[in-house]
Structure formats: structure tokens, C-alpha cells
C-alpha positions in Angstrom: 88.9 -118.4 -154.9 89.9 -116.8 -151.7 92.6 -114.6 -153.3 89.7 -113.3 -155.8 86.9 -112.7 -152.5 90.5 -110.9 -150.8 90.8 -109.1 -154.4 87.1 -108.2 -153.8 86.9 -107.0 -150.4 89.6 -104.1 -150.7 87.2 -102.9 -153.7 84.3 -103.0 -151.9 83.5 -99.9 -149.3 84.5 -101.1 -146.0 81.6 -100.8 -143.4 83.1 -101.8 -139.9 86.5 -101.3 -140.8 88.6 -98.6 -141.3 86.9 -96.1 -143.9 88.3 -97.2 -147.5 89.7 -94.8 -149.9 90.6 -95.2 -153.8 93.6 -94.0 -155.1 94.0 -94.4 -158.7 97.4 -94.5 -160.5 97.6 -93.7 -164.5 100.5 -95.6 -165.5 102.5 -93.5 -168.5 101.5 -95.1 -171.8 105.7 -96.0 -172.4 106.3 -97.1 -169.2 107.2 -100.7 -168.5 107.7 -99.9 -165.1 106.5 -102.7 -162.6 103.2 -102.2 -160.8 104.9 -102.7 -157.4 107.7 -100.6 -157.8 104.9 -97.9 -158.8 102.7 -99.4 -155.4 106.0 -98.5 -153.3 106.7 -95.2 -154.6 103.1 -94.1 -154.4 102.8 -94.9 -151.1 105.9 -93.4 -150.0 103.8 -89.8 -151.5 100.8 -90.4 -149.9 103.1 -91.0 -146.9 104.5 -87.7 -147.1 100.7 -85.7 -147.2 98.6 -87.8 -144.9 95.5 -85.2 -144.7 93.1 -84.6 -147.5 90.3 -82.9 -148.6 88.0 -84.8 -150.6 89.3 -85.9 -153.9 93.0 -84.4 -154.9 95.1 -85.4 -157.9 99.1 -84.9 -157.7 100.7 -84.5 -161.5 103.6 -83.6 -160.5 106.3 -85.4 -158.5 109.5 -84.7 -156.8 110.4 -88.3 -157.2 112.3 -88.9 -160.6 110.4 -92.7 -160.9 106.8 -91.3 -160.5 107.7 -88.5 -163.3 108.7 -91.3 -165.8 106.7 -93.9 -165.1 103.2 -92.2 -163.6 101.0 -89.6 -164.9 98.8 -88.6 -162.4 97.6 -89.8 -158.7 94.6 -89.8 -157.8 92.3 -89.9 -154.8 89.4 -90.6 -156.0 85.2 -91.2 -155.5 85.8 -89.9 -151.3 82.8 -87.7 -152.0 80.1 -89.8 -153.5 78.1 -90.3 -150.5 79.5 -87.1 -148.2 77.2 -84.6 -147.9 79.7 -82.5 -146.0 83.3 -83.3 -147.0 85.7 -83.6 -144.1 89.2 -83.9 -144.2 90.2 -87.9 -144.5 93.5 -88.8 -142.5 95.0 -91.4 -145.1 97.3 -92.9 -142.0 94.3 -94.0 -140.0 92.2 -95.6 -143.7 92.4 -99.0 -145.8 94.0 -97.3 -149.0 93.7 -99.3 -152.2 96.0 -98.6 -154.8 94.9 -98.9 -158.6 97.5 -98.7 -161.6 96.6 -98.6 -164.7 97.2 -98.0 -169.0 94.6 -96.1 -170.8 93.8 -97.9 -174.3 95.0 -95.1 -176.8 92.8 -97.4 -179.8 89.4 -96.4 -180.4 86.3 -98.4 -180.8 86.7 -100.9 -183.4 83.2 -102.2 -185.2 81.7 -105.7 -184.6 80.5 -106.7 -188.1 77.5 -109.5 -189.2 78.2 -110.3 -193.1 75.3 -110.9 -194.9 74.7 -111.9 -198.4 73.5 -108.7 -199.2 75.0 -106.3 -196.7 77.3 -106.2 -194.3 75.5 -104.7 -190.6 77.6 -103.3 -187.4 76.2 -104.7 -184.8 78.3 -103.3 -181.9 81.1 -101.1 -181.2 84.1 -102.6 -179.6 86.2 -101.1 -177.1 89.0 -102.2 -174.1 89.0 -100.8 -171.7 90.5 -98.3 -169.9 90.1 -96.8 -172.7 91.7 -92.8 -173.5 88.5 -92.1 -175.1 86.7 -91.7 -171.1 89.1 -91.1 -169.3 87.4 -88.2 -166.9 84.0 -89.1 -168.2 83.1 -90.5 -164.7 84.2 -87.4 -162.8 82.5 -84.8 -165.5 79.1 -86.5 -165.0 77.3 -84.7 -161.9 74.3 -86.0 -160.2 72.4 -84.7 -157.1 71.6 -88.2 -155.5 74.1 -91.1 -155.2 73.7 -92.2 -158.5 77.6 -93.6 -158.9 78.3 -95.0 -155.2 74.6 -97.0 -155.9 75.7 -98.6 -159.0 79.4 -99.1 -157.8 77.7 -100.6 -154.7 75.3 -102.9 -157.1 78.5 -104.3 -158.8 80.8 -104.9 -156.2 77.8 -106.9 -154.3 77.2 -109.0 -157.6 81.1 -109.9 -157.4 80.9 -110.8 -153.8 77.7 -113.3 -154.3 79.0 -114.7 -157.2 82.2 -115.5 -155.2 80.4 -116.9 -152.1 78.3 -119.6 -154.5 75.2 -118.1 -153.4 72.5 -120.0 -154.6 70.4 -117.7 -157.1 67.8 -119.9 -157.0 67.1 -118.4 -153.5 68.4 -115.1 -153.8 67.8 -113.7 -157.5 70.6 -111.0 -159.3 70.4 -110.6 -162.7 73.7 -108.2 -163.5 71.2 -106.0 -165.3 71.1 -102.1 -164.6 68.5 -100.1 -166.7 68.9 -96.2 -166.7 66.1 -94.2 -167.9 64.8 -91.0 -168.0 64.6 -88.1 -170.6 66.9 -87.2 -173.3 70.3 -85.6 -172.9 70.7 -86.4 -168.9 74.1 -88.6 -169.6 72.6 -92.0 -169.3 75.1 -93.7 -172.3 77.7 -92.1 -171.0 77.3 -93.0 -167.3 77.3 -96.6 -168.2 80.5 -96.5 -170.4 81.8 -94.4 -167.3 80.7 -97.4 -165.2 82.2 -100.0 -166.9 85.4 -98.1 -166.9 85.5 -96.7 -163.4 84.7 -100.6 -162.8 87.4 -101.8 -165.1 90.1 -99.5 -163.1 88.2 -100.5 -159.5 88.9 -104.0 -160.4 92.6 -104.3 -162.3 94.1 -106.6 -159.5 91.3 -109.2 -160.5 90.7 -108.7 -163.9 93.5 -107.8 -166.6 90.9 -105.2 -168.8 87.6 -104.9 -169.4 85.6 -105.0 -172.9 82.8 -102.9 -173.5 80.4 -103.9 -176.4 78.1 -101.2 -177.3 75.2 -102.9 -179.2 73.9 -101.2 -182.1 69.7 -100.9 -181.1 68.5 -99.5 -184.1 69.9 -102.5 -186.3 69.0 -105.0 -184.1 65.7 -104.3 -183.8 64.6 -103.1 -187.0 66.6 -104.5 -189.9 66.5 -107.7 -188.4 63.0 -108.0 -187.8 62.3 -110.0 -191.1 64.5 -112.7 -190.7 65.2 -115.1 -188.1 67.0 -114.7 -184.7 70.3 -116.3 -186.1 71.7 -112.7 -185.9 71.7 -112.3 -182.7 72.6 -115.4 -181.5 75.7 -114.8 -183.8 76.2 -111.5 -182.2 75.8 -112.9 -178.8 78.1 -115.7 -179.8 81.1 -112.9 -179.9 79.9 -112.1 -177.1 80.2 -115.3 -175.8 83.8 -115.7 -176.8 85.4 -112.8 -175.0 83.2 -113.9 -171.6 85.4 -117.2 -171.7 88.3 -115.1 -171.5 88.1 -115.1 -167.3 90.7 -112.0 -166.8 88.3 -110.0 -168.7 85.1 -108.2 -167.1 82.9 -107.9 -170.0 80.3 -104.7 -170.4 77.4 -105.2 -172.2 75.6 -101.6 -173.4 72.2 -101.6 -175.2 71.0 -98.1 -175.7 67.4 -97.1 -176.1 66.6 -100.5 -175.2 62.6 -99.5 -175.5 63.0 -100.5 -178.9 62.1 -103.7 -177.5 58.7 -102.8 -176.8 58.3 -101.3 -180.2 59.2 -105.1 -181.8 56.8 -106.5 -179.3 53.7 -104.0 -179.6 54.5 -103.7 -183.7 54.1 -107.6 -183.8 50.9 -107.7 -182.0 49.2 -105.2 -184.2 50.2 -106.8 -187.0 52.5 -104.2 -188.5 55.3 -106.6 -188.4 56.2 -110.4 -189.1 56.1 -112.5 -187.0 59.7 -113.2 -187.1 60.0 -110.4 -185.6 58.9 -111.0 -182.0 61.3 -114.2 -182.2 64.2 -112.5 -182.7 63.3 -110.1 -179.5 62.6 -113.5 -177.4 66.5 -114.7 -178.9 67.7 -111.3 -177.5 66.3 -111.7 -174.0 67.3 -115.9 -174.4 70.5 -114.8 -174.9 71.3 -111.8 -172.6 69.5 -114.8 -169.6 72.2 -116.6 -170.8 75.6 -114.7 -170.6 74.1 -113.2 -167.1 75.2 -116.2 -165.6 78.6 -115.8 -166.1 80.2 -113.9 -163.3 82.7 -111.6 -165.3 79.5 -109.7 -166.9 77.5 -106.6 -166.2 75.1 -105.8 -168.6 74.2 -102.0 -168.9 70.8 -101.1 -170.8 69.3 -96.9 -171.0 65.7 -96.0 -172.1 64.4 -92.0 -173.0 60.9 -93.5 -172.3 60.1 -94.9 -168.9 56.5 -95.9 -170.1 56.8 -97.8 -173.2 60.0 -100.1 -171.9 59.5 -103.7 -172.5 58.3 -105.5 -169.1 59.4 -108.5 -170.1 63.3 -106.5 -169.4 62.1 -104.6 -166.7 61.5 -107.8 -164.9 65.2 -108.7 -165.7 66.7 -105.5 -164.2 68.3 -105.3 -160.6 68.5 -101.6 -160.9 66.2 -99.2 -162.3 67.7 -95.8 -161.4 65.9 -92.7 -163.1 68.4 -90.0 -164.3 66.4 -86.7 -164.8 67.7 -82.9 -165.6 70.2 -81.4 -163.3 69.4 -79.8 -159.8 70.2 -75.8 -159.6 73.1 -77.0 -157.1 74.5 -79.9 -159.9 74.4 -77.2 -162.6 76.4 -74.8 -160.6 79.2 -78.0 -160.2 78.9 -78.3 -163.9 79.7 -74.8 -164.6 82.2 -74.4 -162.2 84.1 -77.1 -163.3 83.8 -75.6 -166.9 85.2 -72.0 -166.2 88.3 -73.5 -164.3 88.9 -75.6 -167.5 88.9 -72.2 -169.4 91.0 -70.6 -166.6 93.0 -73.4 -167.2 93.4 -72.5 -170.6 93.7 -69.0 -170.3 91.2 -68.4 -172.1 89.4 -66.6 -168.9 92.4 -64.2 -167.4 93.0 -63.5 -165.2 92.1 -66.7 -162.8 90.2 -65.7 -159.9 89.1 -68.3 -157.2 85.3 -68.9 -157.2 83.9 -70.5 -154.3 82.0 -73.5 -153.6 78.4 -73.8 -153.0 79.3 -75.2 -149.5 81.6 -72.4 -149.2 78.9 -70.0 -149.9 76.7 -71.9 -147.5 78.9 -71.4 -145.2 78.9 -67.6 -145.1 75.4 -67.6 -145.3 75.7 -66.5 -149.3 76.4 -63.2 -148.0 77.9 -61.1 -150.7 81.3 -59.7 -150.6 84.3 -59.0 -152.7 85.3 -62.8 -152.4 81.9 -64.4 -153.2 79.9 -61.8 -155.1 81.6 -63.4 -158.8 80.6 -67.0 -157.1 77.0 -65.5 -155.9 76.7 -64.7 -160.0 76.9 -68.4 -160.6 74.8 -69.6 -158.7 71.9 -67.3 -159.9 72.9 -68.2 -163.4 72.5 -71.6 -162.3 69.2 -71.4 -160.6 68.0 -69.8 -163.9 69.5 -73.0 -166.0 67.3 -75.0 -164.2 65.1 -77.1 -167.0 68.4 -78.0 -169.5 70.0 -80.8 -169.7 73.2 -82.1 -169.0 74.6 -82.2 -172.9 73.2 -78.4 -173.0 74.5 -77.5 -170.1 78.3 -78.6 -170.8 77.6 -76.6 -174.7 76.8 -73.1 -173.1 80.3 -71.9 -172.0 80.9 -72.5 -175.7 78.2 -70.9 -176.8 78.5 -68.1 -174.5 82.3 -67.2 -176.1 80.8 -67.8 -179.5 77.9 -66.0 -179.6 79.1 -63.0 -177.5 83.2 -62.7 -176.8 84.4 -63.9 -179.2 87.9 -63.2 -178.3 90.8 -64.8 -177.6 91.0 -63.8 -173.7 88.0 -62.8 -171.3 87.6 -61.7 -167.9 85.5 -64.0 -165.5 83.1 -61.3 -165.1 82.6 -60.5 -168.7 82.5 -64.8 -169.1 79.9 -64.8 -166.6 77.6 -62.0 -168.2 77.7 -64.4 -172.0 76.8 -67.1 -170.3 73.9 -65.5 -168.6 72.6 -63.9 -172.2 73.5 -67.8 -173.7 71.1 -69.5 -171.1 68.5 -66.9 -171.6 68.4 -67.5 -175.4 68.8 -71.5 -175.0 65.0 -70.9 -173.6 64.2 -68.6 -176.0 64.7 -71.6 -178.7 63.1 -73.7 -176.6 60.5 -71.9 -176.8 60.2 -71.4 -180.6 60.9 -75.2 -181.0 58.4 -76.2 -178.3 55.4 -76.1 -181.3 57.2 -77.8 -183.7 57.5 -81.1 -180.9 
């Protein structure tokens, strides 16, 4: 027990300590290399560059064992709840290292056989898995939407490890995310559970993420009884036993437990159907119990979610559309993948909004391609998140198409491809 609340602590943020910092280490998928052999040779690096600014990732290596064995290194989450960045003197913080394998399997399918069909219930993966790896840093939020639920998580660990009595002290290990369509709710929580997963490898061996099929659940299984999902929750079950496993739990659009419930009472359904959403909230009360689970639930609409699973949830964090200042991270992370690429050349350096702050967004040779952004942004305001990350393609398909680009030719497509995303909008906005 001890060893597991020492496991915990270096996890958590440290508060009157010296500041923590993450450091993650991708272990090469072929590598058999031990994980403190790796520890030794990573530090020895971060030895050897003691000042930072904000998150850095090294992929290359001077050392011949790091360009076998490791991938990439990471420093990683240091600006989650900086408003101003500032360097960070590694020497003088706690540094936890955190090796891992990425999965390279994919999702396999969770299956109920029926006499007359055969339903998938749930997707399956383990985790880390290659299929989000960088899903956590591509999401961008203008509040601290990740340190929060990292926080939330890590605290759940901690009183579950100190026997708390929760009899006096209520957790649930339920987070609901809602808010509208398209702000990256799914893919936060299977960010979560992996960022979580990685967090957490000196205490647990991998992580398991079931992604439970809604629309099944709670429609083709209104007319029969709740033996379904108690058999679903029964595989559930089985891999919580396994103890070096943190299990993840997704339901998605989980309001379709208010449709069961309000469908029930006007009559327009069995009454089977209402006991099969009671077995769902009897089960999920039960697994909660177990301290190697977190489940993660999402809802499009605030107003009609089930009260009956609000009451059950220890977060309730709204995601909404992107700030002008998020969307200019998003599209600045975008044009230096495609500088990355090549396919905007020549690279230029664009500048930060902080940067620009900084000069008082005075325009100049250096800032006036960056200045551009940031109107394009302001003018973005109203998308979502999955448009926004569609318009650089857009953009080059709709008006470059062209194997090479300049930034400033980039920059006037994506400008005419936001304009006529609202233009659709518009057209659509009868037919909604």
C-alpha cells in the first residue's frame, strides 16, 4: 500500500514541494530494452539541457541507446495551468519519468450473441494505444479543462488509497462532459484515459478502455429485460479484477438515458424498458467501487440529461466552441504540420499570440503573416473544434490545389474557406 500512495504522489502535482514536471518516454515498439536502463539514459539528457521552455520533445539523440530503444522525450502538460510560461529549471524540480509502448492493435468489438442477432455492445481498446497518440496535445481549450480532470483523478487515487470512508466524504469516479456538438468531448475522454494510462504506468501495467455502444443499449434493448447489460457489465467486471489494469469506462451521448426514462413514462415504450436503464445505473454504482475505474460519460444536450446520472457525476465540466485565442493554437499548430510536410514552402516562423502580445500586436515584417492569423481566427469564432481542424484541408482543396504553397497564399484559402464554412451555415441553418 505504501509503495502504491509513493507511486501516487510523484503523479500527483506537487503543492509545497518542488514544482513537478512530466517527462514522458515512448519506448520503440521492438525494443526490449529495460525501463531503467532507459530511466538512466534519459536522465543523463535531461541532465545535459537543464532549462526549458514550456513543453519540448527531443527525437533525436546523440546517445546510440536512446536512438534504438526510445522514440521521442517528452516534457510534457508544464503549461496546463501557466498563463504565462516561464522557463522551468529541471535541476531545481521533482521530475517523473514515464516509459511507455503504444498498442499498434486497434479496437477490437465486445459482442452480446443473441438468438436472433448478434449486437456490439462496446469497443475494446488497451491502452496506450497508437490510435491517440497526440490526441491529448491536439485538443485545445481556453480554461483548464485537462489539469481539472487530471487533478479529479489523481485525487480519486489518493482517497481510495488512504481508506477514506465514502460514507462521509462521497466520490463517485464519474466525469460527465457536455456541451454542443463537434467541441471534442469523445475524444477528450479517450485522451484522458490515455494521458491517465501513461501518467500512471509505474502503478498500473495498461489501461483498458471500453467504449459502450449508446445507441444499442438504449434502444434495441428496451424490449427485453436488463440481462444485457448485466452481461455487458459482467465483462466489464472481469477485466476490473485484473488489479494492474486501470479500466476506462466511455458512454457517449449518455442523454439517451433520459430518452428511455421520459419514453417510458408517456407510455411510448415497455416497461421493460425503464428496468433495463435502472440495471445500467445498478451496475455502473457497482463497478464505481472498485478503485482501478474511471468512468467517462459526454452529453450534446445539457437539458434533457438524466438527473438520476447527474446526481452520480463528480465532474460536470461544459466544453463549448473555441475562444478566438484557442482557434488561433489550433491553426497554428496545423500550418507547422504542413510546413512540416512541405506542403507550405518555404517555412517561415509565425509567432505566438503571447509573442504578439508582447509587442503590443504591432505589425512588422516578423509579425504581420502572424497578425493574419489571428484575424482569421477572430473571424472563425462560432465553429467548432472538428470544423476547425477540416479548414486547412479545405482551404488547399477548394483553392490551391497544388502540390506546394507559400504561407501567405495558405493563409488567404483559409480565409475564403472560413468565409464560406458560414456561408453553408447559413444555407443549412433553415433546414435545422
Amino acid at each position: 500500500m505504501d509503495e502504491a500512495v509513493g507511486d501516487l504522489k510523484q503523479a500527483l502535482p506537487c503543492v509545497a514541494e518542488a514544482p513537478a514536471v512530466h517527462v514522458e518516454v515512448l519506448q520503440r515498439g521492438g525494443s526490449t530494452a529495460k525501463k531503467e536502463d532507459i530511466k538512466l539514459s534519459v536522465r543523463k539528457l535531461l541532465n545535459r539541457h537543464n532549462i526549458v521552455f514550456g513543453d519540448y520533445t527531443w527525437t533525436e539523440f546523440d546517445e546510440p541507446f536512446l536512438t534504438r530503444n526510445v522514440q521521442s522525450v517528452s516534457i510534457v502538460d508544464t503549461e496546463l495551468k501557466a498563463k504565462d510560461p516561464q522557463p522551468i529549471d529541471l535541476s531545481a524540480c521533482a521530475v517523473t519519468l514515464h516509459i511507455f509502448q503504444l498498442n499498434e492493435d486497434g479496437p477490437s468489438s465486445e459482442n452480446l450473441e443473441e438468438e436472433t442477432e448478434n449486437i456490439i455492445a462496446a469497443n475494446h481498446w488497451v491502452l496506450p494505444a497508437a490510435e491517440f497518440h497526440g490526441l491529448w496535445d491536439s485538443l485545445v481549450y481556453d480554461v483548464e479543462v485537462k489539469s481539472h480532470l487530471l487533478d479529479y483523478v489523481t485525487t480519486t487515487l489518493l482517497f481510495s488509497d488512504k481508506n477514506v470512508d465514502s460514507n462521509l466524504i462521497t466520490w463517485n469516479r464519474v466525469v460527465l462532459l457536455h456541451g454542443p456538438p463537434g467541441t471534442g468531448k469523445t475524444s477528450l475522454c479517450k485522451a484522458l484515459a490515455q494521458k491517465l494510462t501513461i501518467r500512471l504506468s509505474s502503478r498500473y501495467r495498461y489501461g483498458q478502455l471500453i467504449e459502450i455502444n449508446s445507441h444499442s443499449l438504449f434502444s434495441k434493448w428496451f424490449s427485453e429485460s436488463g440481462k444485457l447489460v448485466t452481461r455487458m457489465f459482467q465483462k466489464i467486471q472481469d477485466l476490473i479484477d485484473d488489479k494492474e489494469a486501470l479500466v476506462f469506462v466511455l458512454i457517449d451521448e449518455v442523454e439517451s438515458l433520459t430518452a428511455a426514462r421520459s419514453a417510458c413514462r408517456a407510455g411510448a415504450e415497455p416497461s421493460d424498458a425503464i428496468r433495463v436503464v435502472n440495471a445500467l445505473l445498478t451496475q455502473i454504482d457497482q463497478i464505481k467501487r472498485h478503485s482501478n475505474v474511471v468512468i467517462l460519460t459526454t452529453s450534446n444536450i445539457t437539458e434533457k440529461i438524466d438527473a438520476a446520472f447527474v446526481d452520480r457525476a463528480d465532474i460536470k465540466q461544459y466544453i463549448g466552441p473555441p475562444s478566438a485565442a484557442a482557434i488561433f493554437k489550433i491553426y497554428l499548430s496545423c500550418l507547422e504540420e504542413l510546413m512540416k510536410c512541405q506542403i507550405i514552402y518555404p517555412r517561415q516562423q509565425l509567432l505566438t499570440l503571447r509573442e504578439l502580445e508582447m509587442i503590443g500586436f504591432i505589425e512588422n515584417n516578423v509579425s504581420k503573416l502572424s497578425l493574419l492569423l489571428s484575424e482569421i481566427s477572430r473571424k472563425s469564432e462560432g465553429l467548432s473544434g472538428r470544423v476547425l481542424r477540416k479548414l486547412p484541408f479545405l482551404a488547399h482543396a477548394l483553392y490551391i490545389q497544388a502540390p506546394t504553397v507559400t504561407i501567405e497564399g495558405f493563409l488567404q484559402a483559409l480565409s475564403l474557406a472560413v468565409d464560406k464554412q458560414f456561408e453553408e451555415k447559413k444555407k443549412l441553418s433553415p433546414c435545422i
